[in-house]
KEKE-3310 file (N, C-alpha, C; in steps of 0.2 Angstrom, whole numbers, plus 5000, padded with zeros to 4 digits):
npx = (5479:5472:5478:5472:5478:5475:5481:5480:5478:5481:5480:5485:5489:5494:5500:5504:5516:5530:5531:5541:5549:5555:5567:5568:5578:5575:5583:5597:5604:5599:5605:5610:5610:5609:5608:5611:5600:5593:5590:5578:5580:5588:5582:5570:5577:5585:5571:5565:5575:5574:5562:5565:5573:5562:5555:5541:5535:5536:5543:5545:5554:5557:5561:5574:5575:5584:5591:5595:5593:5587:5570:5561:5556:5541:5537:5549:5549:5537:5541:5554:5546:5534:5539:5545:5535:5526:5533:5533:5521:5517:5526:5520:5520:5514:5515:5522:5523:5534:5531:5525:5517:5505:5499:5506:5502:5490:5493:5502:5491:5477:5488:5490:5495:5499:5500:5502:5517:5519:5531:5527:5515:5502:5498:5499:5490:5475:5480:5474:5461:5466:5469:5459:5446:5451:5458:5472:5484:5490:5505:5508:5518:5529:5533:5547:5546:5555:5562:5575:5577:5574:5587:5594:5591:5583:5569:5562:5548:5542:5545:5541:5529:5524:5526:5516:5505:5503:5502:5489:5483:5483:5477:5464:5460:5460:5451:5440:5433:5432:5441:5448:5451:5457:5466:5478:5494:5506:5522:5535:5544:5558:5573:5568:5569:5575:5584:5599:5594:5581:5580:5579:5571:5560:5560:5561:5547:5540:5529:5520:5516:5508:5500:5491:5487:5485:5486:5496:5514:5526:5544:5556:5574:5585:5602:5602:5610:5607:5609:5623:5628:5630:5637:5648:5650:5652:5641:5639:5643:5633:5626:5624:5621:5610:5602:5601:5594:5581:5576:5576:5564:5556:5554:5550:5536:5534:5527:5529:5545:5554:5567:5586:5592:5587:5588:5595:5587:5577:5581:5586:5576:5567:5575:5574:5558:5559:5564:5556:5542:5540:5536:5542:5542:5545)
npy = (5644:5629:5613:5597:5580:5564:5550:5535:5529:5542:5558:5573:5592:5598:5611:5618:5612:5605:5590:5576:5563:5547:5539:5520:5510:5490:5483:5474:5484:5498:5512:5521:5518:5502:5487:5490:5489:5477:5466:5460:5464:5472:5484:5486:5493:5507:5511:5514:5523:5532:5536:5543:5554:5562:5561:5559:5550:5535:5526:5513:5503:5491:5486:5490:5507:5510:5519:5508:5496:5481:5472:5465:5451:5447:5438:5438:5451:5454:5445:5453:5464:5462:5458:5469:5477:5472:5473:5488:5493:5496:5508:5521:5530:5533:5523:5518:5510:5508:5504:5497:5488:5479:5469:5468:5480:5477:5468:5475:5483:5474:5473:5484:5496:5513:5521:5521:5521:5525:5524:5523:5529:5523:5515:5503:5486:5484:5492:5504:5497:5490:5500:5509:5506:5507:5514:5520:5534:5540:5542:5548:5546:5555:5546:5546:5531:5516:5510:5502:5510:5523:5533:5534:5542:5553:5567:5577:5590:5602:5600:5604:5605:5594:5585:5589:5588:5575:5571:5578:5571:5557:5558:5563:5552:5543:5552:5550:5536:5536:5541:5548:5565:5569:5559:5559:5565:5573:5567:5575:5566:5568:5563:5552:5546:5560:5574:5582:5597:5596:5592:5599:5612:5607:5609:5621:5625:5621:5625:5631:5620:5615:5624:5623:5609:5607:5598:5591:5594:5578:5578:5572:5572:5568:5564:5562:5560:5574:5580:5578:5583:5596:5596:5589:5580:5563:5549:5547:5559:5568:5576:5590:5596:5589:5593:5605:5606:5601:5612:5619:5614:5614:5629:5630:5628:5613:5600:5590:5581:5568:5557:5553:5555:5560:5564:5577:5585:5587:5596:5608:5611:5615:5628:5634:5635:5643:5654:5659:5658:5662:5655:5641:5623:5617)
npz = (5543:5543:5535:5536:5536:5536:5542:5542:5558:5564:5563:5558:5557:5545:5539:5549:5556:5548:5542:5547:5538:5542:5535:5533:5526:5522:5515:5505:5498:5496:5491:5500:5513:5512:5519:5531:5541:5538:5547:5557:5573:5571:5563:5570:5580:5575:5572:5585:5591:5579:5584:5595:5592:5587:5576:5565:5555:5549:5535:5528:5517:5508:5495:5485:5475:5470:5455:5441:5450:5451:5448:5464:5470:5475:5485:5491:5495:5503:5515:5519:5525:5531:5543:5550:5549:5560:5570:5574:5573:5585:5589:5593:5583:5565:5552:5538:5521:5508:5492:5476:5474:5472:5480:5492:5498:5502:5507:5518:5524:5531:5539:5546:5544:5542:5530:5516:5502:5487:5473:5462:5457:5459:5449:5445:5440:5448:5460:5465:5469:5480:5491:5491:5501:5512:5527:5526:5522:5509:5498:5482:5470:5455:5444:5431:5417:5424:5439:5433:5420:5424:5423:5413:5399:5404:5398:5395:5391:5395:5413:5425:5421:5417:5427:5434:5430:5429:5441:5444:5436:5443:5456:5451:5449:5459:5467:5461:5465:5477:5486:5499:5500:5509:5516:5504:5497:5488:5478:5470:5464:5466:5458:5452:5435:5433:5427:5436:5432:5431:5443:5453:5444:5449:5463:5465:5463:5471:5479:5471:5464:5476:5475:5466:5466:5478:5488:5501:5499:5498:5500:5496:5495:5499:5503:5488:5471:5467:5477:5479:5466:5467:5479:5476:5484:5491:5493:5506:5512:5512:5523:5526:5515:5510:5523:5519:5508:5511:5518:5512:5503:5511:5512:5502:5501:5505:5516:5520:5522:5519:5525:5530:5540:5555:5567:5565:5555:5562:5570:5562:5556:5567:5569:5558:5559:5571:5566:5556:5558:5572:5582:5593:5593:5601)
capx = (5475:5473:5477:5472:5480:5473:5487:5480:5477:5483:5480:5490:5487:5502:5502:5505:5523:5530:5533:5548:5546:5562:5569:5571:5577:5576:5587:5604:5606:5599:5609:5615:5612:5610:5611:5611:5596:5592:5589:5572:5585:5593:5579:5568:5582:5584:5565:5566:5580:5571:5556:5567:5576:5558:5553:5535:5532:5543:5544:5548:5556:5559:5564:5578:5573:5590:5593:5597:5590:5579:5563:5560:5551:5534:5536:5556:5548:5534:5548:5556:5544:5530:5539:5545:5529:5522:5536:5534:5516:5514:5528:5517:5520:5511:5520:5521:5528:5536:5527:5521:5515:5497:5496:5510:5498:5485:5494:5502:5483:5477:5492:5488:5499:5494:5503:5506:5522:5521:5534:5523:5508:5495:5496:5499:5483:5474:5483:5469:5458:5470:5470:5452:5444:5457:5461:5479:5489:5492:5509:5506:5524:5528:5542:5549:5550:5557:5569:5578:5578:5573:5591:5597:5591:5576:5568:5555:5547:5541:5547:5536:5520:5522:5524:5510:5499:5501:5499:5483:5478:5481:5474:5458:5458:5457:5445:5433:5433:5428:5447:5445:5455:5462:5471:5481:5499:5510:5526:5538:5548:5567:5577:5564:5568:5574:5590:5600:5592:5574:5575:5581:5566:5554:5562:5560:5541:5534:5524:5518:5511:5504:5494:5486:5483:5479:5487:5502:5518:5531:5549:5563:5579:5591:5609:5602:5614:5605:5616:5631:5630:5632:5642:5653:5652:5651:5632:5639:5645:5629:5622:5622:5617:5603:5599:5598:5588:5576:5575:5575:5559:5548:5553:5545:5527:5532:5524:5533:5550:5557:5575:5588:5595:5581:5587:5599:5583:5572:5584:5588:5568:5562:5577:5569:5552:5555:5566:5551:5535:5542:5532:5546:5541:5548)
capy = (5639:5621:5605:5590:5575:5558:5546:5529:5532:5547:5564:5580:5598:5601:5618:5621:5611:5602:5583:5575:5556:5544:5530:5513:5502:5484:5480:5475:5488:5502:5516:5526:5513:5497:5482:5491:5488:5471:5460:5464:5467:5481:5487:5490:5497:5513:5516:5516:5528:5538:5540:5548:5558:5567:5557:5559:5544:5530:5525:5506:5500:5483:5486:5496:5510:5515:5521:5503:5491:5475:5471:5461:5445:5449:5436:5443:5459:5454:5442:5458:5471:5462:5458:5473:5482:5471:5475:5494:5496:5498:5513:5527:5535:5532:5517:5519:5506:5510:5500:5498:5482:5480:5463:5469:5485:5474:5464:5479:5488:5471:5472:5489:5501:5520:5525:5518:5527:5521:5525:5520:5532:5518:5514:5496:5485:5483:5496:5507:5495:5489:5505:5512:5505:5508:5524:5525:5540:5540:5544:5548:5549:5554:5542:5543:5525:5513:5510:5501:5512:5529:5538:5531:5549:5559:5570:5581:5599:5607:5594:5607:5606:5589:5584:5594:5587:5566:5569:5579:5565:5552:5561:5564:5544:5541:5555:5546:5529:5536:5540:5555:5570:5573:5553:5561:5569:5570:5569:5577:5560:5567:5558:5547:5547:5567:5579:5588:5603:5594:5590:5608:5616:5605:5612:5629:5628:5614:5630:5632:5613:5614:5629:5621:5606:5608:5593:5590:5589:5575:5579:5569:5574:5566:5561:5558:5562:5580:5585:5577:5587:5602:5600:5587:5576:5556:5549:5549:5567:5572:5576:5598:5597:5585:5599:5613:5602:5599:5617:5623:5611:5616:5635:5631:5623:5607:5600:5582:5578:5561:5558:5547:5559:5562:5570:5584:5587:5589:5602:5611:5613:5619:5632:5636:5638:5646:5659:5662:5661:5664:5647:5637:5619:5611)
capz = (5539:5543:5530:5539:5533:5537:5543:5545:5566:5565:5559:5556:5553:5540:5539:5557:5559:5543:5547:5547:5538:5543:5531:5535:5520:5525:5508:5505:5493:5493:5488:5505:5519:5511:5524:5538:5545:5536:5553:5562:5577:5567:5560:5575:5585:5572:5572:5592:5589:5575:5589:5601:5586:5586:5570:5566:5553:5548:5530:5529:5512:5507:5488:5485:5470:5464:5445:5440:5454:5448:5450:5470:5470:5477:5491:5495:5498:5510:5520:5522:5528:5535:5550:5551:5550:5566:5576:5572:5573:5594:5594:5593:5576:5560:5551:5531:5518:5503:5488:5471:5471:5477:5486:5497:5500:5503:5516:5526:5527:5536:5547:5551:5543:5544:5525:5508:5498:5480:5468:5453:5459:5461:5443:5445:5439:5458:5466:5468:5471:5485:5494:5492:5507:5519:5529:5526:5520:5501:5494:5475:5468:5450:5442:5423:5416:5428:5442:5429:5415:5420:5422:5406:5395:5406:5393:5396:5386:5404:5420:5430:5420:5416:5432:5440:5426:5430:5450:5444:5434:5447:5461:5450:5448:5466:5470:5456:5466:5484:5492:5502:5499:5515:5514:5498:5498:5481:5478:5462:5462:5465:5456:5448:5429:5432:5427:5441:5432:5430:5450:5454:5444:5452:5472:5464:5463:5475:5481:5464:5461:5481:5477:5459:5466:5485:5493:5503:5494:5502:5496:5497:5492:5507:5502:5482:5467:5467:5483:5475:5459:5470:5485:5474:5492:5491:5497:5513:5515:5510:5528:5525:5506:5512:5527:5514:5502:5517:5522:5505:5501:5517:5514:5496:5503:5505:5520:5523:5524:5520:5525:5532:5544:5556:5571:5562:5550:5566:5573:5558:5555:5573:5570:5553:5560:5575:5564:5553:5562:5579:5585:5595:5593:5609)
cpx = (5477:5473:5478:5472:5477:5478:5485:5475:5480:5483:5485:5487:5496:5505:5504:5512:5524:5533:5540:5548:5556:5563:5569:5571:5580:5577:5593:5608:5603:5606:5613:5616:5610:5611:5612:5606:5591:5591:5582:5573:5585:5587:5573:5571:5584:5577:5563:5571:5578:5565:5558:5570:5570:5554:5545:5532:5539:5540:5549:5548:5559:5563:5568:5576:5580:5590:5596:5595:5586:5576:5565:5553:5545:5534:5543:5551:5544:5538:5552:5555:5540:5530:5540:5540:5525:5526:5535:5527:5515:5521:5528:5517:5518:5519:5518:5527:5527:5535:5524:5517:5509:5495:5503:5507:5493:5486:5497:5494:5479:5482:5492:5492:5497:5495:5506:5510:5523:5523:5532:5518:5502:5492:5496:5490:5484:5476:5479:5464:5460:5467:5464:5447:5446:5457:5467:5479:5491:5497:5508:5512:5523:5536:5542:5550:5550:5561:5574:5581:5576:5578:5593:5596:5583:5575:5561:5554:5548:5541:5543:5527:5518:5520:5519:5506:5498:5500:5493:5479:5476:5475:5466:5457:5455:5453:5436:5433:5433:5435:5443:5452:5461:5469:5478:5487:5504:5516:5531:5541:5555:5571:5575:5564:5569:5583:5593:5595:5585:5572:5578:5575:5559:5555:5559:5551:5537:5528:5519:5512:5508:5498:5489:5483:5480:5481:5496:5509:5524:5536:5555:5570:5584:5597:5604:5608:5610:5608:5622:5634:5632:5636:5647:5656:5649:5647:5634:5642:5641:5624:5621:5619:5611:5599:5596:5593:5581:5573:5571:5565:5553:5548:5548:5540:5529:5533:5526:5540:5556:5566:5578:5591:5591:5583:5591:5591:5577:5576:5584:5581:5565:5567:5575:5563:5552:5557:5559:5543:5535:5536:5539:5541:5542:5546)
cpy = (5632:5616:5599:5586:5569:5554:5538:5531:5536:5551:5571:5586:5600:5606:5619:5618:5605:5593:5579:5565:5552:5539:5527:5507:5496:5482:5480:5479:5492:5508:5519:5520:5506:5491:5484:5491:5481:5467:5464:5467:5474:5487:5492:5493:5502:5514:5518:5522:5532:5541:5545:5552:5563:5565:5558:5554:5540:5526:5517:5502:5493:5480:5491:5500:5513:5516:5511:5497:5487:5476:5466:5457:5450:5444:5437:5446:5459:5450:5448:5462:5470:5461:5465:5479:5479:5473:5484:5498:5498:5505:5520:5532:5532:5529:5517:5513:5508:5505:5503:5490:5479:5474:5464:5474:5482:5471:5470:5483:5484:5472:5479:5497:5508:5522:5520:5524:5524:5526:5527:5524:5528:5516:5507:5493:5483:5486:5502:5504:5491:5493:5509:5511:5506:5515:5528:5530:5538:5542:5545:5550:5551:5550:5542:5536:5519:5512:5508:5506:5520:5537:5537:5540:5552:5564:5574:5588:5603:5601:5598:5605:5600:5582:5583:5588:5577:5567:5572:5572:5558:5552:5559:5554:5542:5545:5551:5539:5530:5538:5549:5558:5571:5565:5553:5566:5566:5573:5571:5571:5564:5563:5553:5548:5555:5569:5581:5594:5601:5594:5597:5614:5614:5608:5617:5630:5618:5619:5630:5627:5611:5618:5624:5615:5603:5604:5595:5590:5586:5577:5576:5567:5571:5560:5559:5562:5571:5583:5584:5581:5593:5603:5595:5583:5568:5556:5550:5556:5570:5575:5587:5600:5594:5589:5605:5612:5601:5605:5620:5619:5613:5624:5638:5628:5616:5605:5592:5582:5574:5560:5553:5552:5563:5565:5579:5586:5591:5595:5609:5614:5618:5625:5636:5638:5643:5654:5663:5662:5662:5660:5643:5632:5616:5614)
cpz = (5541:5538:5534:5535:5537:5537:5546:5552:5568:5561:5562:5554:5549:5540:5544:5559:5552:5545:5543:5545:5539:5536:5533:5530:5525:5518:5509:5502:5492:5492:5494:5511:5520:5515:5529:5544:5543:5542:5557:5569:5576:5567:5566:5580:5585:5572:5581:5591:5588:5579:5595:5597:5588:5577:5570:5560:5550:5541:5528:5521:5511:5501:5488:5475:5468:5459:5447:5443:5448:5453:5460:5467:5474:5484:5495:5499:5504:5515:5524:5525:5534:5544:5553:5555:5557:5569:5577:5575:5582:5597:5593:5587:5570:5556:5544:5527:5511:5498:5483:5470:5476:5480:5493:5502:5504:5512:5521:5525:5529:5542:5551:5549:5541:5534:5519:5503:5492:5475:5461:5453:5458:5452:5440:5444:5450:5463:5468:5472:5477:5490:5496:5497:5513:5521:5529:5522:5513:5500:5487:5472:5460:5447:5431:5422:5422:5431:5436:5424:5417:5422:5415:5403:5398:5401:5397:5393:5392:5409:5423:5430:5418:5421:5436:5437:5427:5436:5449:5441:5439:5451:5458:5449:5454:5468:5468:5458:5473:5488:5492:5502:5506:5517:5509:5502:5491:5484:5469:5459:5461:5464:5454:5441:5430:5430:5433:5440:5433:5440:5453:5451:5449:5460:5469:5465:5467:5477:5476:5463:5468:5481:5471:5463:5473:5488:5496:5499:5499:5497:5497:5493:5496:5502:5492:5478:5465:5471:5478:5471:5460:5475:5481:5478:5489:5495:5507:5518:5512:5517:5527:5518:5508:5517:5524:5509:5507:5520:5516:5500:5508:5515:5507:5495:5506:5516:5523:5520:5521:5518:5531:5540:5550:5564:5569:5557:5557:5570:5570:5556:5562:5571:5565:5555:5566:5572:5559:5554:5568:5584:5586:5596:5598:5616)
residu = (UNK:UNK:UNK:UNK:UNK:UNK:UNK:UNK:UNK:UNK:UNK:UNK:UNK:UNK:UNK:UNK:UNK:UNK:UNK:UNK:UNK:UNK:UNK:UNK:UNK:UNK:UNK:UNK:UNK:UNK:UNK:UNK:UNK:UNK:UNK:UNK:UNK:UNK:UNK:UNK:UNK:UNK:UNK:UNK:UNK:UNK:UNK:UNK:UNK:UNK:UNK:UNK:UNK:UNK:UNK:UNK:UNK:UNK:UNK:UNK:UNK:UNK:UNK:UNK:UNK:UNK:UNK:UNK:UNK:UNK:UNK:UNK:UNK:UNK:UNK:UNK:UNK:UNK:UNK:UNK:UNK:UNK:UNK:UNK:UNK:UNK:UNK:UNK:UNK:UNK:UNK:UNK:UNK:UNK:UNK:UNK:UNK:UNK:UNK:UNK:UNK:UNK:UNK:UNK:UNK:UNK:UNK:UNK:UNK:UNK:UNK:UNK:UNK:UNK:UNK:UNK:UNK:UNK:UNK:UNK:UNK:UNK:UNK:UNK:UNK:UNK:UNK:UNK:UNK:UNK:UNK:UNK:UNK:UNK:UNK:UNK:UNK:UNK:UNK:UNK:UNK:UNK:UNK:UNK:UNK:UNK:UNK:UNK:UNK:UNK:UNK:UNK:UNK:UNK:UNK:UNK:UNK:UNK:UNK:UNK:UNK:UNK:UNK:UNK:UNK:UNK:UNK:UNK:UNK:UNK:UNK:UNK:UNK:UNK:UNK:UNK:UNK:UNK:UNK:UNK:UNK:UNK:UNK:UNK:UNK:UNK:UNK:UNK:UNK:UNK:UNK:UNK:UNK:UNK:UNK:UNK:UNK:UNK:UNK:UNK:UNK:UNK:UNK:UNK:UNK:UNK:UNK:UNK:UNK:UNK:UNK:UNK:UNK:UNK:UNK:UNK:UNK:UNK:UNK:UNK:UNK:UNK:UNK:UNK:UNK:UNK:UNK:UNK:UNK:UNK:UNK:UNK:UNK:UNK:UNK:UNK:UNK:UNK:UNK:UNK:UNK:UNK:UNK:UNK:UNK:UNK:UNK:UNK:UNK:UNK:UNK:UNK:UNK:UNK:UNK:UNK:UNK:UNK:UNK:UNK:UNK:UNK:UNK:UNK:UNK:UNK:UNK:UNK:UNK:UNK:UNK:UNK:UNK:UNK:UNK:UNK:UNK:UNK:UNK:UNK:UNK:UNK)
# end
């Protein structure tokens, strides 16, 4: 069965090989590798890297969303990305920026960017109207609260059904103003406003909220405190918990990716698929 996704200037059948999105924070502070690729040097010398890794889109952040983080200026954040994203755009793989704030939108979908990844799920005022013309790629996350405020006490009756039930909202927003379904992919929000146990039942049934609600789900669990609280390893010896959370999220529907570790994830995955559909990928 075919789910083709619409990627900006590039499209995907989903179902056929799960795709592997890279990270690249351009922040002094995100949470795992902060400042390390802060120079447009730096930064486009890991997305070169990530494309011979076997990388199949690349995830360009500007804002770090850790539990805690403040807000980024609105003219920081484009300083930060935009260059980024011209350097990026001519090395053959679908180029996504991680955003909730709709004149950043705005400006990477003139420069050309194939994927918008918004934290906020396009809740911001103009952030649909942003995005509605264009033909990138939707990200649809769900987030409790705010980066600031939403570890402080997560709460929820049912995190599965409550989950399900805001990406079905969004979605139905954007379908009711012209986006086209096949541009759309939700995400649970790991670690956005969630428990260990809250982002544990959500892995348990990603299957579950791709059959209701039809689209893609992206998944990104790489090096967060949800490895931690199991293997009991510091963010930076989280590279097997982060594998097994990667494995464990495609063997439960989920059809994208997103990780800092992108040629171990892309090894770790063809040996996953070639064990279970007896399709070698290379």
């Amino acid at each position: 069965m075919r789910q083709y996704f619409q990627c900006g200037r590039f499209g995907f059948d989903v179902a056929a090989k799960p795709l592997v999105m890279g990270i690249l924070n351009v922040t002094p502070d995100s949470f795992s590798d902060g400042g390390r690729f802060g120079s447009l040097e730096f930064a486009l010398s890991r997305a070169e890297e990530m494309v011979g890794e076997g990388v199949d889109l690349i995830d360009i952040g500007g804002e770090s969303s850790r539990p805690g983080a403040p807000a980024l200026a609105l003219d920081e954040e484009l300083r930060r990305v935009m260059p980024v994203l011209y350097a990026l755009r001519d090395l053959g793989k679908p180029v996504s920026i991680d955003t909730y704030k709709p004149e950043v939108m705005r400006e990477a979908i003139l420069a050309g960017v194939d994927m918008i990844n918004d934290i906020n799920g396009f809740r911001a005022p103009g952030a649909l109207d942003a995005v509605a013309g264009s033909d990138c790629a939707l990200c649809v996350m769900h987030m409790q609260d705010s980066p600031q405020t939403m570890q402080q006490a997560p709460a929820y009756t049912d995190v599965v059904r409550e989950v399900t039930d805001f990406l079905r909202e969004r979605v139905e927003a954007m379908l009711a103003i012209g986006i086209e379904r096949e541009r759309i992919c939700i995400d649970p929000g790991f670690g956005f406003g969630k428990t260990v146990e809250h982002n544990y039942a959500l892995l348990r049934n990603i299957g579950n909220m791709q059959r209701e609600l039809g689209l893609p789900v992206l998944a990104g669990v790489s090096r967060k405190s949800m490895i931690g609280a199991v293997t009991g390893k510091p963010v930076e010896q989280r590279l097997a918990g982060s594998l097994a959370g990667a494995l464990a999220a495609v063997a439960q529907g989920a059809r994208i990716v997103r990780v800092h570790d992108v040629v171990e994830t892309v090894d770790a995955l063809a040996v996953w698929q070639a064990a279970t559909t007896h399709a070698f990928i290379n």
